[in-house]
DOTIGU-178123 format. One record per residue (C-alpha): residue in one letter; x, y, z. Coordinates in steps of 0.02 Angstrom, whole numbers, padded with zeros to 5 digits, always signed. Last residue first. Layout:
% residues N
AXYZ ...
END
This chain:
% residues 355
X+00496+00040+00017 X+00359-00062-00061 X+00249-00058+00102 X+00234-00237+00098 X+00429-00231+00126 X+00438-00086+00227 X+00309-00158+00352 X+00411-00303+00334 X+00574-00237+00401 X+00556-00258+00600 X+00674-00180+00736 X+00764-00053+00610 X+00961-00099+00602 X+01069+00021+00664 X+01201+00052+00522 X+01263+00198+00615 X+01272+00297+00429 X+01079+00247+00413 X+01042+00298+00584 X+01137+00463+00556 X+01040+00498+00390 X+00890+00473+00475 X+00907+00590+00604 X+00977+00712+00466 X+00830+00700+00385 X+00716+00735+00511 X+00827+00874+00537 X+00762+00926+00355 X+00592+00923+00400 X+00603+01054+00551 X+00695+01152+00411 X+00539+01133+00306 X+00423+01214+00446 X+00301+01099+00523 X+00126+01069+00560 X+00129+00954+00388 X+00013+01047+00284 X-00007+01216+00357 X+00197+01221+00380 X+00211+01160+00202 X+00085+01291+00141 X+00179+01430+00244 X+00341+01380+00168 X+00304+01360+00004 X+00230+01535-00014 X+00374+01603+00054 X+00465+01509-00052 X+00409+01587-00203 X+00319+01519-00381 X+00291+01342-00327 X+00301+01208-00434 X+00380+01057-00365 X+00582+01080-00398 X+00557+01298-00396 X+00495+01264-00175 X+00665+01134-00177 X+00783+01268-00239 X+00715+01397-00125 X+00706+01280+00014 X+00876+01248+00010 X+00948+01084-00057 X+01032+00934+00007 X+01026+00797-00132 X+00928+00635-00071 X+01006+00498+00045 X+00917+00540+00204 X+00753+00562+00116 X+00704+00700+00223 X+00693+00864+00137 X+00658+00781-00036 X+00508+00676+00024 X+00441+00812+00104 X+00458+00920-00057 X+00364+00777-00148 X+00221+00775-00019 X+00193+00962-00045 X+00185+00934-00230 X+00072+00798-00223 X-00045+00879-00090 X-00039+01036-00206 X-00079+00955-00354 X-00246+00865-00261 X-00303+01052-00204 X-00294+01114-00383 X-00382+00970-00436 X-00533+00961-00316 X-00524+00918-00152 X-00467+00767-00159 X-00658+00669-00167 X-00698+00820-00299 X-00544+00739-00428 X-00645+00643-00545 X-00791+00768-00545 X-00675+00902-00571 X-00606+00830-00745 X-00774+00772-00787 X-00853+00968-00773 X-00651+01042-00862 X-00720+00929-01007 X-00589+00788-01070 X-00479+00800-01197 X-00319+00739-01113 X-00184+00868-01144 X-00342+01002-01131 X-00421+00957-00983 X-00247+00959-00912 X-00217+01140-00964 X-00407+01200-00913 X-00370+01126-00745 X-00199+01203-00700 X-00066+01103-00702 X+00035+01167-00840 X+00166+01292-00731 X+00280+01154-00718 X+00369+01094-00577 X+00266+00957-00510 X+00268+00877-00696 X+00291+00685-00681 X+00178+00702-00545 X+00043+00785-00620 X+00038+00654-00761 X+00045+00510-00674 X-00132+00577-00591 X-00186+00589-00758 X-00174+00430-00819 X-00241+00373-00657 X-00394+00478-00701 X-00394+00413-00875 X-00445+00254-00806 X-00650+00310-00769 X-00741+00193-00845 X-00653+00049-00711 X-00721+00164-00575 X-00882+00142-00668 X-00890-00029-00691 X-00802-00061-00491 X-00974+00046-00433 X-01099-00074-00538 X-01009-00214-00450 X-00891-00321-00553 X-00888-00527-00542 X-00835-00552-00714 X-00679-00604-00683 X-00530-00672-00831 X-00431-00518-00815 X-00419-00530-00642 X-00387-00704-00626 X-00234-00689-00765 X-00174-00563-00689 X-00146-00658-00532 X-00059-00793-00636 X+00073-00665-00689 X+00110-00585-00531 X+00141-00745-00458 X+00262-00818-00601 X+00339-00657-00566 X+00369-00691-00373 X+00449-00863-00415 X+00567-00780-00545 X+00611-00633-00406 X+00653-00761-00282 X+00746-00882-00366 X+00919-00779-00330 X+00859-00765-00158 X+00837-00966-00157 X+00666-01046-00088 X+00688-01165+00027 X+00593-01048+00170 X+00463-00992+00049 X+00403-01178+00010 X+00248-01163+00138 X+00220-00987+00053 X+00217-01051-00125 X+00095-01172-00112 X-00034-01053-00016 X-00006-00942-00149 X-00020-01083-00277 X-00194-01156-00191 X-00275-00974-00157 X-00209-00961-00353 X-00301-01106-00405 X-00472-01093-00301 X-00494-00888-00374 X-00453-00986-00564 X-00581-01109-00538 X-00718-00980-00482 X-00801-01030-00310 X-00685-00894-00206 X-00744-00746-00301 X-00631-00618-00379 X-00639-00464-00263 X-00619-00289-00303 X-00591-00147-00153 X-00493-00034-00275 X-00468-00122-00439 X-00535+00043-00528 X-00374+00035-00619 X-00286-00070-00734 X-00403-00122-00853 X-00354-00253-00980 X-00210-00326-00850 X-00027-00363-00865 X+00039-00177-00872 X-00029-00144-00704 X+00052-00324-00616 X+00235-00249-00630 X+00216-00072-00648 X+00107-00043-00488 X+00221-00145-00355 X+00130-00303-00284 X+00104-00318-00115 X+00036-00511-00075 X-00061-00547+00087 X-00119-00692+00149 X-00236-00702+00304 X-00278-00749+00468 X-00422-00653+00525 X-00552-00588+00699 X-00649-00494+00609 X-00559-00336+00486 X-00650-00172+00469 X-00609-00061+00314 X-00594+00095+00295 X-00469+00129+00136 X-00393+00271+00029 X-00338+00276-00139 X-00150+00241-00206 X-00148+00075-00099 X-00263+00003-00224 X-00354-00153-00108 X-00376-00305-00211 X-00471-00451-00112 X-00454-00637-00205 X-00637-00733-00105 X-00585-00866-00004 X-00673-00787+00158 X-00779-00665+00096 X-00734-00475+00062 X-00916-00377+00113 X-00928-00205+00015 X-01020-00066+00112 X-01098+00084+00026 X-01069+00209-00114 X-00945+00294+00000 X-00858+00163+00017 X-00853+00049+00185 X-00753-00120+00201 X-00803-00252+00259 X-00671-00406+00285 X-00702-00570+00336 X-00646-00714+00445 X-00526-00851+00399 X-00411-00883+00258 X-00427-00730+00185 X-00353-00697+00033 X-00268-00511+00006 X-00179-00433-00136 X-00122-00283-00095 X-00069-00173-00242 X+00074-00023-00262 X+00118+00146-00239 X+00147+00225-00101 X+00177+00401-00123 X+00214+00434+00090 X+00134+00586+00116 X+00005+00590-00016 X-00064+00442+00044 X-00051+00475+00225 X-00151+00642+00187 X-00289+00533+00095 X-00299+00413+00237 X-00269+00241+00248 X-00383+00126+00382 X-00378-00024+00441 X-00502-00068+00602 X-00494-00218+00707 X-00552-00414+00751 X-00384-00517+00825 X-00252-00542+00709 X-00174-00677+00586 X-00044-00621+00431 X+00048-00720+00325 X+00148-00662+00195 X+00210-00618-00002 X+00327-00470-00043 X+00367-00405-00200 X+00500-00342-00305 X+00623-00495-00250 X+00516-00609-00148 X+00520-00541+00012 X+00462-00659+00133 X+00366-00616+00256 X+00280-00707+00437 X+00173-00588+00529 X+00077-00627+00709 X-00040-00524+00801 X-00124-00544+00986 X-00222-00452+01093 X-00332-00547+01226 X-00522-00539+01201 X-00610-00408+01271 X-00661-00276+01150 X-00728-00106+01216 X-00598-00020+01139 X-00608-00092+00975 X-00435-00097+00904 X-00395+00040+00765 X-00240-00014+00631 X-00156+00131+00532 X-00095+00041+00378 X+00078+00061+00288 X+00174+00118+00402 X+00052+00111+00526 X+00076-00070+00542 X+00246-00082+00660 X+00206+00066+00776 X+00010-00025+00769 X+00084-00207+00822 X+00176-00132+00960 X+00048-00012+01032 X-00059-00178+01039 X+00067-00290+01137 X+00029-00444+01120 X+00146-00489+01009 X+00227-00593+00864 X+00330-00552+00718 X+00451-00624+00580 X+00539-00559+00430 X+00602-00674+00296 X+00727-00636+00162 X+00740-00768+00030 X+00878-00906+00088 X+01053-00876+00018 X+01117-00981+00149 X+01062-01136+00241 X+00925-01179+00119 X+00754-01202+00260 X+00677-01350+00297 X+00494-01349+00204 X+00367-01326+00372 X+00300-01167+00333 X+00139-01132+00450 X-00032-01237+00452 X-00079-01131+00589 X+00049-00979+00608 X+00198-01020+00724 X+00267-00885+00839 X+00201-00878+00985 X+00084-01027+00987 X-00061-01081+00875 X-00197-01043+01012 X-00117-00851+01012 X-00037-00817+01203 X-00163-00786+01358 X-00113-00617+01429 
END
């Protein structure tokens, strides 16, 4: 295969600051041409879809640093589908913000009120909490994850950012391309013990460019009518064992009509379909988080609301095409890997990821 223009491992117009000798930021690198590679590594947080009938070579390069909470990187790849499915989302409870400027090439992605065209230059948002379709040309961009409760509590209206761009020709969109892009070339001098100040100086001035756009669709308006359904969605899973989920109970706590209520939550399913994918996905996460508190499925059916464990067990095996002790060896997999001390091959899926 014909390596990347730039080289193997060198992004164009890549960090060139000489690196501190010790106590650097961490910094993950990858480059391949391998496909399968590239989507093992991505699907962690993305599942990536090349074009079959696409000819040009494959290539992918990543350069992270992980900036304390948050991680901040390059990214250049060949044209390709993203997407992020509802059942991955309940599955893994991601739950943070990717910011992404695009340096080249452009981004459409398709909602079910239509397409939305990202721009070259233009600040993307993408709400890793909902789901995404997008298609990718051929890119190189930057991507910042941000966790939830450090850029939500910043902004007048925290949700309905899904898909929202800030324009590249506004002053404030040119400034923060210009930081990022600042801060990425120093990344290498940058100090761990800096790192988390540096990131929050970030998260600050991207606040301030979302709170200071105008540029919303008529579809980002409503979304951004519509907060109390994150408010809600907190809700249920601060409360996966209690018998208070039902819709007439949440319409209630938050005075809303049971119609709105199941308007909000008909792309789940409905609401009683959306509190069983969260309390399905917290029981997975309990039966193989290798450092969590062993306990039988009894005890972890009562932790997330269900009434027996037969019942638990047949929607777990429905959901997941496994029974809960399949699960739990999954678990002790991973708790022998983490004992072993075996390193994982790349780390900044997990970083972007938020993990």
């Amino acid at each position: 295969m014909i390596p990347p223009p730039w080289g193997r491992r060198k992004l164009p117009e890549e960090t060139t600051v000489k690196p501190v000798e010790e106590d650097a930021v961490p910094n993950d690198v990858f480059a391949s041409t391998d496909y399968q590679e590239w989507r093992d590594a991505m699907s962690q947080l993305y599942l990536p879809t090349l074009d079959a009938a696409a000819d040009e070579p494959f290539h992918a390069e990543v350069n992270g640093f992980l900036l304390g909470a948050g991680t901040l990187g390059r990214c250049a790849s060949v044209q390709q589908a993203f997407s992020r499915s509802r059942t991955q989302i309940g599955r893994d409870g991601v739950d943070n913000y990717m910011i992404q400027i695009f340096l080249k090439g452009r981004c459409h992605a398709r909602t079910a009120r239509g397409d939305v065209i990202l721009d070259a230059g233009d600040i993307c948002i993408f709400d890793n909490a909902e789901p995404l379709d997008t298609v990718n040309e051929d890119f190189d961009l930057m991507a910042l994850a941000v966790p939830r409760d450090r850029l939500a509590p910043l902004l007048r209206e925290p949700d309905g950012l899904h898909y929202r761009r800030v324009r590249r020709d506004t002053p404030l969109a040119r400034l923060f391309r210009t930081h990022v892009l600042d801060v990425y070339r120093m990344a290498p001098a940058i100090r761990a013990e800096d790192g988390p100040q540096v990131f929050s100086a970030l998260v600050h001035f991207l606040a301030a460019v979302i709170n200071n756009s105008r540029d919303l669709s008529d579809e980002q308006t409503t979304l951004l009518q519509q907060s109390v359904l994150q408010e809600v969605r907190r809700h249920i899973d601060a409360n996966l064992e209690s018998e208070s989920l039902t819709v007439e109970d949440i319409a209630a706590r938050f005075g809303i009509s049971r119609t709105k209520l199941y308007r909000h939550f008909e792309p789940y399913g409905g609401v009683a379909a959306f509190v069983r994918e969260r309390r399905l996905a917290a029981a997975y996460h309990k039966l193989t988080d290798p450092y969590a508190l062993p306990l039988n499925n009894n005890a972890i059916a009562a932790s997330v609301g269900f009434q027996s464990e037969s019942a638990f067990i047949r929607a777990f095996r429905r959901r997941y095409g496994m029974t809960p002790g399949e699960a739990r060896r999954q678990r002790h997999v991973a708790s022998m890997s983490a004992a072993s001390g075996a390193p994982t091959r790349y780390t900044w899926p997990a970083w972007f990821a938020g993990v």
